[in-house]
TORPA-4810 file (N, C-alpha, C, O; in nm, 3 decimals):
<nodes>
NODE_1_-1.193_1.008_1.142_-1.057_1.052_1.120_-0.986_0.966_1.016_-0.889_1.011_0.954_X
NODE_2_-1.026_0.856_0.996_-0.956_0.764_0.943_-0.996_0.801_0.809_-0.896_0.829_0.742_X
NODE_3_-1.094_0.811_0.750_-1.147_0.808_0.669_-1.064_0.971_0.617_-0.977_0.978_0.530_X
NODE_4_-1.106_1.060_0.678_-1.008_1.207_0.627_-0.844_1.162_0.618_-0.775_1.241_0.553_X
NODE_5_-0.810_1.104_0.647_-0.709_1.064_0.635_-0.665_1.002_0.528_-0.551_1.020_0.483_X
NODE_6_-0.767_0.906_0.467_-0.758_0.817_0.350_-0.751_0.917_0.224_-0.659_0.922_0.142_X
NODE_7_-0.863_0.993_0.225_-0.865_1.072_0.145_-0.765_1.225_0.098_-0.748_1.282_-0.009_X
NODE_8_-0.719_1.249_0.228_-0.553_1.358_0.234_-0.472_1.257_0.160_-0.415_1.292_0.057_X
NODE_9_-0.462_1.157_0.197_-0.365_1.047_0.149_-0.359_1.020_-0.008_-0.253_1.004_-0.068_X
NODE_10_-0.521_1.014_-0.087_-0.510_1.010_-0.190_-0.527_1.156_-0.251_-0.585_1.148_-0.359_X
NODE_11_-0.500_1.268_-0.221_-0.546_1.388_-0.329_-0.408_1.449_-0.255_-0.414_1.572_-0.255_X
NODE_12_-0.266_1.390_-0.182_-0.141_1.421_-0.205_-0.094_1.309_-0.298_-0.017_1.360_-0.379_X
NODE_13_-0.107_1.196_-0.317_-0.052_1.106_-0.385_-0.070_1.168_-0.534_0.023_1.172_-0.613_X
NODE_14_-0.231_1.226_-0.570_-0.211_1.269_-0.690_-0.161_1.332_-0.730_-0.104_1.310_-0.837_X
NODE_15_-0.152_1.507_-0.635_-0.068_1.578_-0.634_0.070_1.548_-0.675_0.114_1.589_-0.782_X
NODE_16_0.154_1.462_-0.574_0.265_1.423_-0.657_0.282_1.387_-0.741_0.380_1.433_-0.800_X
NODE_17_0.192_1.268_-0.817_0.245_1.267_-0.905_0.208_1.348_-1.011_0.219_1.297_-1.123_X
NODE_18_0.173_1.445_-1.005_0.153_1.564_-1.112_0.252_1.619_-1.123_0.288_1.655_-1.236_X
NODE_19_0.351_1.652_-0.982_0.433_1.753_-0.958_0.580_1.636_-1.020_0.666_1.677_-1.098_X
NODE_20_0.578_1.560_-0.990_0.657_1.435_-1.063_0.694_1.484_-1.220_0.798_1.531_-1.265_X
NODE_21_0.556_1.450_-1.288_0.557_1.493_-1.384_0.581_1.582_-1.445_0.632_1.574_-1.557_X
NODE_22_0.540_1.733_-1.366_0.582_1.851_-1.468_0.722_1.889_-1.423_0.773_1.999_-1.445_X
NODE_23_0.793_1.770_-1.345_0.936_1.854_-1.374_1.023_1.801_-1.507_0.994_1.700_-1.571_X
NODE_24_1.104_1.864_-1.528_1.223_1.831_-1.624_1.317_1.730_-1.601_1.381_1.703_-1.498_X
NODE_25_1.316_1.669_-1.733_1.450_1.576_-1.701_1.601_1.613_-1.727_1.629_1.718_-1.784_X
NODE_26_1.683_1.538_-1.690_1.801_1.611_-1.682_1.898_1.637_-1.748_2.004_1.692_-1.720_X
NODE_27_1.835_1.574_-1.890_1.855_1.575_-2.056_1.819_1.734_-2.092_1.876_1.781_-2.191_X
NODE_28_1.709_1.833_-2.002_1.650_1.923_-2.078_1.717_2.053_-2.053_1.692_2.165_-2.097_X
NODE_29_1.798_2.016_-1.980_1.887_2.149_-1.928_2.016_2.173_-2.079_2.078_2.278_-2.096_X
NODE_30_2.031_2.057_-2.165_2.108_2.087_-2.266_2.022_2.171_-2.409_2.084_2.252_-2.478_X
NODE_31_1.876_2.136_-2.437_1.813_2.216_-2.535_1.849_2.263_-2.491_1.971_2.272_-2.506_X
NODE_32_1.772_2.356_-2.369_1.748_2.449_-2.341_1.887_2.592_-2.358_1.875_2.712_-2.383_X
NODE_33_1.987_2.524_-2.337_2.119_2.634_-2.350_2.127_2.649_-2.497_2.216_2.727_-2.531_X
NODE_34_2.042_2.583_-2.619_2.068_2.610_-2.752_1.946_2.708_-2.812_1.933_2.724_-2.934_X
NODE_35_1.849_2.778_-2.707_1.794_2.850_-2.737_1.660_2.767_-2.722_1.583_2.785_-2.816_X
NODE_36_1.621_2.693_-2.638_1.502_2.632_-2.583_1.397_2.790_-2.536_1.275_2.774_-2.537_X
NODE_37_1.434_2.886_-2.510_1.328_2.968_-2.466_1.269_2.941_-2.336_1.147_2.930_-2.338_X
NODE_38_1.309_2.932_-2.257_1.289_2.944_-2.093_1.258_3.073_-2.024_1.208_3.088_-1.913_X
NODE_39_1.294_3.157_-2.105_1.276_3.295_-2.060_1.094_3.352_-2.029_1.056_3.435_-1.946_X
NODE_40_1.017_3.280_-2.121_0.912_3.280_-2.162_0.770_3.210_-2.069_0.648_3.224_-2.073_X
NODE_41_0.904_3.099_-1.959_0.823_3.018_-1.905_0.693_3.067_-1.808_0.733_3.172_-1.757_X
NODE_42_0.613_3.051_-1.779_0.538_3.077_-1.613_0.629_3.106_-1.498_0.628_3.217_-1.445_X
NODE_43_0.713_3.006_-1.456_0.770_3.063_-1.360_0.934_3.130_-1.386_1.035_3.094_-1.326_X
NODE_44_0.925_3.232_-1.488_1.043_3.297_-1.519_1.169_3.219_-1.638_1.173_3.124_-1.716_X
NODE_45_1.247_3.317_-1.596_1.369_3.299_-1.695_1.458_3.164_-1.564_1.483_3.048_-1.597_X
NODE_46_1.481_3.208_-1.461_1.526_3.093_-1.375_1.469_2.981_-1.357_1.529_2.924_-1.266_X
NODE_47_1.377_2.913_-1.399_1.300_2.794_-1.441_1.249_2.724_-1.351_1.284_2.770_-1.243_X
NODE_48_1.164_2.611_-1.337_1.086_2.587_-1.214_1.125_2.485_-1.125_1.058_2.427_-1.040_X
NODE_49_1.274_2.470_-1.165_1.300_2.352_-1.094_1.319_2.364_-0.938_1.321_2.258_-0.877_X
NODE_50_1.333_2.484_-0.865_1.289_2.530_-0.748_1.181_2.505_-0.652_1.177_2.445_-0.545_X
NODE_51_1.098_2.564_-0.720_0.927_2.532_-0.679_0.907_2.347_-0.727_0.879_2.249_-0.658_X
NODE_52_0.923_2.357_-0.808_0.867_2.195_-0.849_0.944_2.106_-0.746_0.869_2.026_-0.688_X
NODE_53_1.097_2.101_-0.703_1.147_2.001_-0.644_1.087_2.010_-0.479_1.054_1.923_-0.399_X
NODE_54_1.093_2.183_-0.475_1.068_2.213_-0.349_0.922_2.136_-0.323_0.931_2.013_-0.319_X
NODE_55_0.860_2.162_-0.315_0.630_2.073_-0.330_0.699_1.985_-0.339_0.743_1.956_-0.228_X
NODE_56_0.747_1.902_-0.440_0.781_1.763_-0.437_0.808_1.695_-0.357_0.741_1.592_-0.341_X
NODE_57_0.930_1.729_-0.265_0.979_1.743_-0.136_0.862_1.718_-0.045_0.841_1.617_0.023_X
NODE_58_0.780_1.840_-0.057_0.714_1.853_0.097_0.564_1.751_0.060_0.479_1.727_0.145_X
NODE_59_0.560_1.712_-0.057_0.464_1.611_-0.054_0.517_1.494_-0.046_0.444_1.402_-0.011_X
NODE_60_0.622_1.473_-0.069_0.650_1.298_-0.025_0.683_1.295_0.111_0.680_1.179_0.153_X
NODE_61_0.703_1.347_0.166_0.711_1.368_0.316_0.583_1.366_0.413_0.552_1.311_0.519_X
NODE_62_0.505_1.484_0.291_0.317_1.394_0.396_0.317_1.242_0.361_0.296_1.147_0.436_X
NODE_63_0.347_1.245_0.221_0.285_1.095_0.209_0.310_1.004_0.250_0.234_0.907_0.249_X
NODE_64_0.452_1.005_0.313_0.504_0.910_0.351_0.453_0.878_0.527_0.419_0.775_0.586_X
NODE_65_0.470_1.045_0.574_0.413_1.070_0.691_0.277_1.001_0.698_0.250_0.930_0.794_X
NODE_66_0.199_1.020_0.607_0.059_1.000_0.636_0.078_0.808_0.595_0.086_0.745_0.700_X
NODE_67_0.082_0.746_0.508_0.103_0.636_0.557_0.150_0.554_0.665_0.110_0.442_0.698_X
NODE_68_0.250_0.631_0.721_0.308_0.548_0.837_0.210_0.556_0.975_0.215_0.468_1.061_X
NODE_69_0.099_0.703_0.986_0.050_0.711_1.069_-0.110_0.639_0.978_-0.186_0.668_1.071_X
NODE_70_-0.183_0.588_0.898_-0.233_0.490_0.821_-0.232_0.369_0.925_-0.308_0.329_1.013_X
NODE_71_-0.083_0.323_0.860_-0.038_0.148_0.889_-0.027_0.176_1.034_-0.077_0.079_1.090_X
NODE_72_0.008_0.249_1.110_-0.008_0.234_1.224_-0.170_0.223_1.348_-0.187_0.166_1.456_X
NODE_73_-0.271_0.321_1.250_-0.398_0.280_1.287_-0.465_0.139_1.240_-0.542_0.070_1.307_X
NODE_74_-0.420_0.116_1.119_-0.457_-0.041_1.067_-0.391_-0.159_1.141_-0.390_-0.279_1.112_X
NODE_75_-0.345_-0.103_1.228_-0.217_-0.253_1.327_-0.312_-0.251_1.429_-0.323_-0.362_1.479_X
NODE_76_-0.392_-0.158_1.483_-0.402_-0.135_1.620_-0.571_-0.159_1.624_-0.640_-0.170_1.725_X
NODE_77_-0.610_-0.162_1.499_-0.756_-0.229_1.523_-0.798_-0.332_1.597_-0.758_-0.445_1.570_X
NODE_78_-0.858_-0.316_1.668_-0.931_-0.464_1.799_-1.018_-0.498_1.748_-1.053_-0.611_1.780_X
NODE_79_-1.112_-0.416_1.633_-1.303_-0.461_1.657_-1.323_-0.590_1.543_-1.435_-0.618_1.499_X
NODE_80_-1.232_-0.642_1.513_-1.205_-0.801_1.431_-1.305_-0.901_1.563_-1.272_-0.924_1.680_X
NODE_81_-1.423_-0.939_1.495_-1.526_-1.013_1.602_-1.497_-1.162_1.562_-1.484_-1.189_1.443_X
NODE_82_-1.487_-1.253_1.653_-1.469_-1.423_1.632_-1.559_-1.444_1.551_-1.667_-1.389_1.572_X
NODE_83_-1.544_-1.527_1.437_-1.624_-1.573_1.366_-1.660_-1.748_1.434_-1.598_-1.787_1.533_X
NODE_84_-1.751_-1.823_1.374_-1.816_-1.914_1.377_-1.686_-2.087_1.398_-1.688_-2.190_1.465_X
NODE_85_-1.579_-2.014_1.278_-1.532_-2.071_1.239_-1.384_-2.050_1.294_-1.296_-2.131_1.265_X
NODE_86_-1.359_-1.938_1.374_-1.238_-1.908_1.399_-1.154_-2.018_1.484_-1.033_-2.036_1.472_X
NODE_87_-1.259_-2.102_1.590_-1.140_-2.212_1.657_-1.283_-2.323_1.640_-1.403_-2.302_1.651_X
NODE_88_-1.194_-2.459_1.605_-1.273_-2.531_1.600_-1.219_-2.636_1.635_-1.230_-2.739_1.569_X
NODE_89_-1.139_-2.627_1.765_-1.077_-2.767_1.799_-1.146_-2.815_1.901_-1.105_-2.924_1.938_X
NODE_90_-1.238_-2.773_1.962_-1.332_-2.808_2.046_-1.449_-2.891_2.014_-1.513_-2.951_2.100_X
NODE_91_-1.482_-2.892_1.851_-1.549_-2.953_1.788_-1.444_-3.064_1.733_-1.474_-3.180_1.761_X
NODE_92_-1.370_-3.052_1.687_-1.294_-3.154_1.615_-1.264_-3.268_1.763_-1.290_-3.388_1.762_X
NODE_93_-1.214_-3.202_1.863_-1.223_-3.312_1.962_-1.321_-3.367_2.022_-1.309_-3.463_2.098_X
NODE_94_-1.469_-3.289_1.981_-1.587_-3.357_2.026_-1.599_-3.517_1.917_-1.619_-3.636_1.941_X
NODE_95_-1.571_-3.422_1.775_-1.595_-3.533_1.685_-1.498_-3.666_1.699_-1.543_-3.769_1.648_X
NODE_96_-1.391_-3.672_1.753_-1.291_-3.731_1.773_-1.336_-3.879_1.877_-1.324_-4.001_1.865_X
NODE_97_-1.384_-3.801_1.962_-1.461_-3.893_2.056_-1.554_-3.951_2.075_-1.579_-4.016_2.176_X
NODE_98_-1.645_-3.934_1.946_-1.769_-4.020_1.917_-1.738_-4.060_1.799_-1.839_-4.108_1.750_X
NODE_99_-1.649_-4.065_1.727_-1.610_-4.127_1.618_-1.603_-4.271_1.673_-1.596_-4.284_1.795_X
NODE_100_-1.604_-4.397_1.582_-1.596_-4.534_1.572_-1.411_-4.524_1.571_-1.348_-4.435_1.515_X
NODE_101_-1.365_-4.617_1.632_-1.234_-4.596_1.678_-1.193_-4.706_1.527_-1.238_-4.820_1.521_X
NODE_102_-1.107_-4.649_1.418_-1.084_-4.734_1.293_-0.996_-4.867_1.316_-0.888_-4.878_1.374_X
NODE_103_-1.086_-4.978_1.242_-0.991_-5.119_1.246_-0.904_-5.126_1.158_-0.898_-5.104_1.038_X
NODE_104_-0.828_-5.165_1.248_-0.671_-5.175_1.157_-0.672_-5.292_1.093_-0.702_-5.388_1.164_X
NODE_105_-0.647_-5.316_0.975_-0.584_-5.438_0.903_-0.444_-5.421_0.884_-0.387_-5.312_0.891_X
NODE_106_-0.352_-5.604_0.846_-0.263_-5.566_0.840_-0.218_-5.528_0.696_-0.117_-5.458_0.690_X
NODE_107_-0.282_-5.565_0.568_-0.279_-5.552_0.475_-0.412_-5.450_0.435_-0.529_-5.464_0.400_X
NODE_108_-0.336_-5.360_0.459_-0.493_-5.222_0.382_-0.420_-5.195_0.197_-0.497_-5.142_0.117_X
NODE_109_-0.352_-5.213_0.174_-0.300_-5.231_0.020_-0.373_-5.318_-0.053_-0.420_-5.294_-0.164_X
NODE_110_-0.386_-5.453_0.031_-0.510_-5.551_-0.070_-0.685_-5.545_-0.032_-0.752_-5.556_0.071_X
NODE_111_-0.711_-5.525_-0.163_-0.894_-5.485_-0.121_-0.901_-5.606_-0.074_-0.848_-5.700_-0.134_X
NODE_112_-0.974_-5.623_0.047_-1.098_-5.733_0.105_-1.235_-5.753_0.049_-1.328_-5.675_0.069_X
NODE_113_-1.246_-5.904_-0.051_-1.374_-5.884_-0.079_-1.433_-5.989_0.012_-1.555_-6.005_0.016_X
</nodes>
């Protein structure tokens, strides 16, 4: 599941941003009243900013959807196995206690030859 998931996740992300892209900016609504030719378009003389915002819409809403339910399976993973190295204070206090207990001088600033 996880894995179908990853992959819905990335072939809406692209989606959007395709759908991102083929809309208009908000500069283009002024050609266009000087005889830009819109009439001509694919999706009509009323132009596509309908359909385009609308998908837009309903894909950032999976995507967002689908990440949150993502990060929420990635929180909840258990199968993280102890490594070797994960606690090692049981060793450090073994080593602690067979260590040579260090002599103190009172001057450790001047080398002793």
């Amino acid at each position: 599941m996880y894995q179908a998931l990853l992959v819905i996740y990335l072939l809406i992300s692209i989606a959007l941003i395709g759908f991102i892209l083929l809309q208009q900016g908000k500069g283009a609504d002024a050609g266009a009243s000087f005889g830009g030719g819109a009439s001509g378009t694919i999706f009509g003389s009323a132009g596509s900013a309908n359909f385009l915002s609308r998908t837009t819409a309903i894909l950032a809403i999976a995507f967002f959807s689908i990440s949150i339910v993502i990060g929420n399976i990635n929180s909840h993973r258990n199968n993280v196995k102890e490594g070797k190295f994960d606690d090692l204070s049981q060793t450090a206090e073994q080593l602690q206690k067979t260590a040579p207990a260090a002599t103190e001088n009172k001057n450790n600033d001047i080398p002793q030859n």
